[in-house]
Backbone bond lengths (Angstrom), bond angles and torsions (degrees), N, CA, C in turn:
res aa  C-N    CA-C-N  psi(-1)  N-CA   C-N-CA  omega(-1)  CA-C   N-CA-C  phi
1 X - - - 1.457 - - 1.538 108.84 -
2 X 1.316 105.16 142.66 1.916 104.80 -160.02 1.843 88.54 -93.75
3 X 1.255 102.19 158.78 1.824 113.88 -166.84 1.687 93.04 -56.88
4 X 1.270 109.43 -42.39 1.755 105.19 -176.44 1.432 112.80 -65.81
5 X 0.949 132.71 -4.85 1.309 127.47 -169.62 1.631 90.09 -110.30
6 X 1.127 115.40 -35.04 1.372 113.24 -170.35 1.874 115.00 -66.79
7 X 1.630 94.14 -35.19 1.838 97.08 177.24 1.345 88.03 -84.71
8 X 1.075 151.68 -84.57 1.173 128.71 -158.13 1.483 139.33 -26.31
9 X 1.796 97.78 -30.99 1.695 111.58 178.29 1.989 98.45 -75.26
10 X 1.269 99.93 -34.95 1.942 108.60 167.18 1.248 94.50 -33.39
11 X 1.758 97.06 -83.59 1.641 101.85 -150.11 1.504 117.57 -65.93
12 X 1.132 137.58 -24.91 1.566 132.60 136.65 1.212 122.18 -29.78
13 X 1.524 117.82 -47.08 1.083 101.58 -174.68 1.766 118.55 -74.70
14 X 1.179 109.20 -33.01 1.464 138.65 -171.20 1.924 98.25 -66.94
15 X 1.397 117.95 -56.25 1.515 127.69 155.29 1.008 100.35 -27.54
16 X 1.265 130.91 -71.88 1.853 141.57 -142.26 2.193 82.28 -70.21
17 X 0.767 109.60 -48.87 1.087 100.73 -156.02 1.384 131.81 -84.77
18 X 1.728 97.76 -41.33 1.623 91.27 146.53 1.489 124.33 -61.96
19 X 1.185 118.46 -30.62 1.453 123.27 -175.53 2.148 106.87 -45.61
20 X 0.731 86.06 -8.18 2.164 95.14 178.42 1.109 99.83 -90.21
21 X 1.503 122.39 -11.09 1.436 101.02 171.32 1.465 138.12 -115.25
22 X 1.421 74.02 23.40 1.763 81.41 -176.90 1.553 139.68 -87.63
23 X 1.336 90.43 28.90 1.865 89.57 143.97 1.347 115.66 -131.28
24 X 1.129 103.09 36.58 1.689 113.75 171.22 1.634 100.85 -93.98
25 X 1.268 107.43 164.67 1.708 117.25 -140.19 1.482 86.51 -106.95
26 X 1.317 139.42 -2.14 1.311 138.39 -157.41 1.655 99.66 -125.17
27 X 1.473 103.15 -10.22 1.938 111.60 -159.97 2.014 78.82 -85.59
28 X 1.171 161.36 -95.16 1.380 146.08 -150.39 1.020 116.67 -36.44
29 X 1.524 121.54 -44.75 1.537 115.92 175.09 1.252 123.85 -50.49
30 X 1.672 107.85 -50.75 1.194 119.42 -164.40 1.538 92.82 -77.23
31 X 1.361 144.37 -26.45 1.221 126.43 -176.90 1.600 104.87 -92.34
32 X 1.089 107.53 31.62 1.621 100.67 171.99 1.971 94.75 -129.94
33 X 1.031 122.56 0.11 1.324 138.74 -173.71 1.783 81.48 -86.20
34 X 1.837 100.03 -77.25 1.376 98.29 -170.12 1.867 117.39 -48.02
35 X 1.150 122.60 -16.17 1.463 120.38 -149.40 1.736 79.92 -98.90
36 X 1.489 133.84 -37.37 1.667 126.60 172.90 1.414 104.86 -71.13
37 X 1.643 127.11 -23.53 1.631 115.45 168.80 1.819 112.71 -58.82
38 X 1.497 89.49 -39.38 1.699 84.55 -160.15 1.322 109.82 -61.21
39 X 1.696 118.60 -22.75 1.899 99.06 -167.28 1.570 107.15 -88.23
40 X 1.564 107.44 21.11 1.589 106.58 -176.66 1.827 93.35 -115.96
41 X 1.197 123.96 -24.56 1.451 120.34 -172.15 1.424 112.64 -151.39
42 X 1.229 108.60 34.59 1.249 126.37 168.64 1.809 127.97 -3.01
43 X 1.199 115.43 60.36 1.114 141.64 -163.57 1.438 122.81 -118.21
44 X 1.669 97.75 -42.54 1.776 118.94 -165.39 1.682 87.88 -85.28
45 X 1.598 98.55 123.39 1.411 123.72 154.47 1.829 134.47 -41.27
46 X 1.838 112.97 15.06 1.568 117.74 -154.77 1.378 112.93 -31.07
47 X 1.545 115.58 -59.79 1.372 110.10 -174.60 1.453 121.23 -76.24
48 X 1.380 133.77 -13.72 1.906 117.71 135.98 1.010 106.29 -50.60
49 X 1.295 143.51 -87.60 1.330 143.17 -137.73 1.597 98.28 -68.57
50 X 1.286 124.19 -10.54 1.561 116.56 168.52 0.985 106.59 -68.10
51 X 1.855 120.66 -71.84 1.358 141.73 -179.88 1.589 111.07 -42.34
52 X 1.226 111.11 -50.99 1.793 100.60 171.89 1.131 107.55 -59.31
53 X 1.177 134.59 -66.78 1.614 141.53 -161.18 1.620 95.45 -62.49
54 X 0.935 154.18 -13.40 1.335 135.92 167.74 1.452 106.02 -102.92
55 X 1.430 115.93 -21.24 1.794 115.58 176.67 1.729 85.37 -65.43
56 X 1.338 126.81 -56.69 2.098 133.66 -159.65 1.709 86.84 -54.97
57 X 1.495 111.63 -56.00 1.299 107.50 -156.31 1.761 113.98 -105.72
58 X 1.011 142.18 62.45 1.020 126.70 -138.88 1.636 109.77 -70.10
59 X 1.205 105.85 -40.05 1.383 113.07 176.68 1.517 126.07 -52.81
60 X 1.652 136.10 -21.51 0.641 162.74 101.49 1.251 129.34 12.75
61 X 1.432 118.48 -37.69 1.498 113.17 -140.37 1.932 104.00 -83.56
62 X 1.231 111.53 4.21 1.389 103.93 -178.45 1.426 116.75 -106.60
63 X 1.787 108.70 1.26 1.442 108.88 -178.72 1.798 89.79 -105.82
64 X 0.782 106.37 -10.89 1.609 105.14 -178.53 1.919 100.34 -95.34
65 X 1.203 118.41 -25.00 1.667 105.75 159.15 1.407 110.88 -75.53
66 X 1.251 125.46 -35.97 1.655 128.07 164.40 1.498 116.30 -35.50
67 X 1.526 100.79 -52.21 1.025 87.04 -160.06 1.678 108.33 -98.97
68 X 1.225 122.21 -39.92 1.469 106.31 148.84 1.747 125.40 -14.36
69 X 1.324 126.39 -69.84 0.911 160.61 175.68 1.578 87.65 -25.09
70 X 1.285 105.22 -99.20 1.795 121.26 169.99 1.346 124.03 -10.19
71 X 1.453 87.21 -68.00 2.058 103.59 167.59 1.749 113.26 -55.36
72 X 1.309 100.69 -41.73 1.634 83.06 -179.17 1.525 126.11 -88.15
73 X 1.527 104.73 -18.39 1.597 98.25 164.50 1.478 104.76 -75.29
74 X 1.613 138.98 -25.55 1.298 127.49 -158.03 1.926 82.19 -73.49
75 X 1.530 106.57 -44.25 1.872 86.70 -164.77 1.617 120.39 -60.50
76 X 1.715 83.84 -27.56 1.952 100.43 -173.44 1.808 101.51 -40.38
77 X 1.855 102.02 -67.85 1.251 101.28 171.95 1.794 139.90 -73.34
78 X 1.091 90.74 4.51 1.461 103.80 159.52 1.816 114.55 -70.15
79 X 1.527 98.29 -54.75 1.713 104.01 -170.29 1.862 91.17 -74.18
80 X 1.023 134.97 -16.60 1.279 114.43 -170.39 1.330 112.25 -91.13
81 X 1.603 124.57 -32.87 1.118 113.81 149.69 1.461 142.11 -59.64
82 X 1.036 110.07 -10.42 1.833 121.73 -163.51 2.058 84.27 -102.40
83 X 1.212 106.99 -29.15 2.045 102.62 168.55 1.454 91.78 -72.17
84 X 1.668 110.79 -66.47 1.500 105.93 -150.72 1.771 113.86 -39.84
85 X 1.455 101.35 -48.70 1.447 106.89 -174.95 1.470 102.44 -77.36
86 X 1.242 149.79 -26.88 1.571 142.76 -163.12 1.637 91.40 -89.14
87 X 1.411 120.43 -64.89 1.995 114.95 172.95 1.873 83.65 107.08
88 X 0.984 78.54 178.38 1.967 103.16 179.92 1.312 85.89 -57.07
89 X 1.003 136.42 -106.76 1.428 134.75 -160.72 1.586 115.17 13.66
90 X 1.173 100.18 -71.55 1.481 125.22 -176.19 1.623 108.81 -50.11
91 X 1.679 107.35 -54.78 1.613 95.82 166.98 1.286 135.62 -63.07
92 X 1.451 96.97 -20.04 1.705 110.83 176.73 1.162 132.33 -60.00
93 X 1.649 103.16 -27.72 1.419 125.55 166.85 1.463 129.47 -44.87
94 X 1.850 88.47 -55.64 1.269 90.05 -160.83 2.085 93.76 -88.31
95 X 1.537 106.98 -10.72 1.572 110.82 -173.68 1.554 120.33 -114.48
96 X 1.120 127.80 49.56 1.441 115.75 -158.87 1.135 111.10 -5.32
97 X 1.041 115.07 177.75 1.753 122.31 133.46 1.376 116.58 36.92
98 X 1.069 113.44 6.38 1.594 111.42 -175.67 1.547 125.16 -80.43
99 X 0.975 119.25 -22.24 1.651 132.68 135.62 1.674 116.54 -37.31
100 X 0.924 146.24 -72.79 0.818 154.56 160.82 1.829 125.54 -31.11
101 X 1.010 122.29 -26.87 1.463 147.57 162.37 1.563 108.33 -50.78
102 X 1.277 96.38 149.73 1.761 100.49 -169.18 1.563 102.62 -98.14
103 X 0.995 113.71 16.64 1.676 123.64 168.37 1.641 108.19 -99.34
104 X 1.488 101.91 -56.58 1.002 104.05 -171.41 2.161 125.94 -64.95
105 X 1.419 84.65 -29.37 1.828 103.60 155.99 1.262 97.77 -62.81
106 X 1.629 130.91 -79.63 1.469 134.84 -172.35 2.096 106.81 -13.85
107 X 1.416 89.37 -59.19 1.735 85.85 -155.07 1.614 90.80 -97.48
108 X 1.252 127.87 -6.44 1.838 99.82 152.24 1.073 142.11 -68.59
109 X 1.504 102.40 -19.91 1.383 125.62 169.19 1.359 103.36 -66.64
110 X 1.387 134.09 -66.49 1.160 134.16 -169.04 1.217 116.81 -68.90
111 X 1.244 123.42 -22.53 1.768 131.25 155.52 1.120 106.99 -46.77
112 X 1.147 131.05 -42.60 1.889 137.87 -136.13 1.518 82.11 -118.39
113 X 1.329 138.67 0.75 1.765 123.85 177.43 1.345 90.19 -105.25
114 X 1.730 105.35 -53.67 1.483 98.00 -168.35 1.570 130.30 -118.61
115 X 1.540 127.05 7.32 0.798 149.86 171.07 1.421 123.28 24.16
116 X 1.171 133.08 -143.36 1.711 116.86 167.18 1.765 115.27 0.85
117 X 1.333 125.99 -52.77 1.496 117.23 -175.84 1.363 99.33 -65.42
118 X 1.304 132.10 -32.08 1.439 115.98 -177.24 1.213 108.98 -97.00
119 X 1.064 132.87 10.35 1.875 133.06 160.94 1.431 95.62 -94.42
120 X 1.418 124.80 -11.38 1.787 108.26 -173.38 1.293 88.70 -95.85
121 X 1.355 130.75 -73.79 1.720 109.37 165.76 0.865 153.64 16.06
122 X 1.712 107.66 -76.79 1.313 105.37 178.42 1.604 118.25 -113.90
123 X 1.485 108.43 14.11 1.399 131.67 117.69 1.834 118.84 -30.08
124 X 1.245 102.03 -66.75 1.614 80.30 -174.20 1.817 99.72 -112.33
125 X 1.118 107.17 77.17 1.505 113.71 162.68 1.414 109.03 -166.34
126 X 1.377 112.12 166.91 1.576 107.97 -165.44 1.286 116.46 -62.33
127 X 1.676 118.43 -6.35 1.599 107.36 -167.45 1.690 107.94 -74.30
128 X 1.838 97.63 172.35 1.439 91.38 179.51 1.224 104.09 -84.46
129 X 1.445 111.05 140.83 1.414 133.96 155.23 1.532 133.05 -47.19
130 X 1.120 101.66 -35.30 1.623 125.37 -169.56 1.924 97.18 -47.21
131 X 1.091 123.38 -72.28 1.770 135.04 -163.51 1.902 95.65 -58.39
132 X 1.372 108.53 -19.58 1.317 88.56 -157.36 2.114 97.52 -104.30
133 X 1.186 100.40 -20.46 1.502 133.06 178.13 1.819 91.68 -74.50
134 X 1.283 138.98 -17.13 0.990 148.40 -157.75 1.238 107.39 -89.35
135 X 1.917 97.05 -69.92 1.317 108.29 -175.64 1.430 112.05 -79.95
136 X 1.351 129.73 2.26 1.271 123.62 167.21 1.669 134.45 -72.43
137 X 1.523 80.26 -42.98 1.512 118.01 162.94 1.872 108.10 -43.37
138 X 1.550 103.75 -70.24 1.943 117.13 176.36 1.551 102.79 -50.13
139 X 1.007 104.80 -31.21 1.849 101.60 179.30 1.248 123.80 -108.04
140 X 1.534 115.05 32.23 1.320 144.21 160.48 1.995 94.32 36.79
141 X 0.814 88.38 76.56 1.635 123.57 156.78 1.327 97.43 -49.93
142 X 1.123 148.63 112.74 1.614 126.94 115.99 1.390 130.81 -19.23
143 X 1.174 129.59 105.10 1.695 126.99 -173.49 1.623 99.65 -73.69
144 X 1.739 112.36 -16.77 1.921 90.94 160.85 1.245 126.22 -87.04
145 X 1.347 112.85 27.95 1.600 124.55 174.76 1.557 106.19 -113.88
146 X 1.393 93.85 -29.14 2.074 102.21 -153.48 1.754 99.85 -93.49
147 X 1.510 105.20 -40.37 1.481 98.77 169.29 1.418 127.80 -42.06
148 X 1.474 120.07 -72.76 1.138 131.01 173.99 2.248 127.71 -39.10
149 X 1.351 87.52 -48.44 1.673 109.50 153.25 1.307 118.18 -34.92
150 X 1.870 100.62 -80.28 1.365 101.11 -177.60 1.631 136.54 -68.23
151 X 1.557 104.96 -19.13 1.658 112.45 162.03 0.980 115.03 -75.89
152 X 1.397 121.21 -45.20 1.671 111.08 174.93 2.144 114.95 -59.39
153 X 1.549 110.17 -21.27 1.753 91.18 167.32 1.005 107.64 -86.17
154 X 1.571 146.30 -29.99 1.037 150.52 -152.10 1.651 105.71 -93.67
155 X 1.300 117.34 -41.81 1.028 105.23 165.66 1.422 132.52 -74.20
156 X 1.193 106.63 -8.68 1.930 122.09 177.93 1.837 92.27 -87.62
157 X 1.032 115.70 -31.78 1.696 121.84 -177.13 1.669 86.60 -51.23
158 X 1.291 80.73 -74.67 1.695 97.80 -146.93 1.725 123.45 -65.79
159 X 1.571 100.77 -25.70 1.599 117.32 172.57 1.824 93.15 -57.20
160 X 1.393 106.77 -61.74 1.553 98.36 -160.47 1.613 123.67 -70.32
161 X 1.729 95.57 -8.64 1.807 89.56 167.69 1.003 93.86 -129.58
162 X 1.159 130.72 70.51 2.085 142.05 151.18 1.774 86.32 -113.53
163 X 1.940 105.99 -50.70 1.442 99.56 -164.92 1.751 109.02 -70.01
164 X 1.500 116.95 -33.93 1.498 119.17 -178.22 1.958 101.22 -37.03
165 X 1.907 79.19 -65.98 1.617 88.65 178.86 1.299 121.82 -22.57
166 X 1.079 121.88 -70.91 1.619 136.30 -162.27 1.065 91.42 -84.66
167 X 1.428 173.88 49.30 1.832 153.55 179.12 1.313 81.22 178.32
168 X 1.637 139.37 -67.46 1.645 103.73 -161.99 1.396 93.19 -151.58
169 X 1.297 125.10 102.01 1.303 121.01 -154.45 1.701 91.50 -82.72
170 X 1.453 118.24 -44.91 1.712 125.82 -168.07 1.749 87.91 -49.60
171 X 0.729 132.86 -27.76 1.766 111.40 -178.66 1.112 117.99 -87.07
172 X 1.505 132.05 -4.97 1.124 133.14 130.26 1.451 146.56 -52.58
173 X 1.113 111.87 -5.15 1.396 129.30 -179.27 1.596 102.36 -97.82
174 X 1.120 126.22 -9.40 1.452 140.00 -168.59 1.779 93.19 -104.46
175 X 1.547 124.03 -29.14 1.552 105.50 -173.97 1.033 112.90 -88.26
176 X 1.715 98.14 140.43 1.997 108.10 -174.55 1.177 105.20 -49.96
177 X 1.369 124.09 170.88 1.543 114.11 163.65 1.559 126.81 68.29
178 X 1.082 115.15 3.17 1.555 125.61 -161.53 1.728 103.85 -116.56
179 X 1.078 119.01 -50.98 1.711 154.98 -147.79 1.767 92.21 -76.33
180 X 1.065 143.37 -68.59 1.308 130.80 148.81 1.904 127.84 15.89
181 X 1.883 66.06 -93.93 1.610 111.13 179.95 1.890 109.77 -49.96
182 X 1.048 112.28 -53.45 1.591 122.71 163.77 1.431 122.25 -52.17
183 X 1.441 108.27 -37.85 1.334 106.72 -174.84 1.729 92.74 -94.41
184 X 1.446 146.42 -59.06 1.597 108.08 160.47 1.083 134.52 -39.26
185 X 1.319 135.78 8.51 1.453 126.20 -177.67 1.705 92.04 -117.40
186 X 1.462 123.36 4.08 1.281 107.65 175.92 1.664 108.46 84.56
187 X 1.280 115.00 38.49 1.361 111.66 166.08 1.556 113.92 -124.48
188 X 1.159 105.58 116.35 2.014 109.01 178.62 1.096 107.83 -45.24
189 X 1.054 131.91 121.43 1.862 147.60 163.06 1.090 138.31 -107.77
190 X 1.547 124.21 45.08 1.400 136.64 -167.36 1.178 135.86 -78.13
């Protein structure tokens, strides 16, 4: 079994298990704790563990997009400061050359046309945030511009599949980008 398959069978398992606690009064916080871990180590399953926890709890399902929501702009601006102050250098480390890449030209350019509209974007859609939270960060963003941005996609993300969750979960199994994320959190997706 390859090491990726192996954390993943973790974090399922770890899903499965907090997932029992979700109508405990301490389970939103802590999943808005986990939802600021994931944009630093991008591992944690948020949108399963949303979608389950509002399928367990249905009633629920809008303090658990809250709080998702919260957690992932608190990590958004967590990783953008820990770039802002580290600079290219710091990404270079962990990316050679990755500047240099015809992707990475591609979406500075398109940062630098449209900036904020393309952090609200892909803010509220399943892609990762992290590359684009990056270059916002190198182009010294104001976080009193970037806050407001990034809760408002994230919270339009996450309001509309907390409610799928709870009201019709099978139409979730149909969203791109979703199907992954569901199946680490321990949800059958066939």
């Amino acid at each position: 079994m390859k090491t990726t398959d192996k954390l993943h069978a973790k974090v399922r398992a770890y899903s499965k298990k907090l997932e029992q606690y979700a109508d405990r009064i301490w389970y939103p916080p802590l999943v808005a704790f986990l939802a600021a871990l994931d944009n630093l180590i991008i591992i944690i399953p948020n949108d399963g563990l949303l979608i389950a926890s509002s399928m367990l709890v249905p009633r629920r399902w809008a303090i658990f997009a809250l709080s998702v929501s919260i957690g992932s702009t608190i990590g958004a601006l967590t990783l953008c400061a820990i770039v802002e102050y580290q600079g290219l250098p710091w990404i270079l480390d962990f990316y050679p050359d990755i500047n240099q890449t015809a992707m990475w030209m591609k979406t500075e350019d398109f940062f630098g046309r449209y900036g904020l509209l393309v952090v609200f974007a892909i803010s509220a859609t399943p892609l990762s945030q992290q590359p684009i939270l990056i270059l916002a960060a190198l182009a010294n963003t104001p976080f009193a511009k970037l806050v407001p941005i990034l809760f408002a996609g994230r919270f339009l993300k996450f309001m509309l599949m907390a409610y799928l969750g709870s009201h019709s979960p099978r139409l979730l199994k149909k969203m791109w980008g979703v199907k992954n994320e569901l199946k680490d959190a321990g949800i059958k997706v066939d």
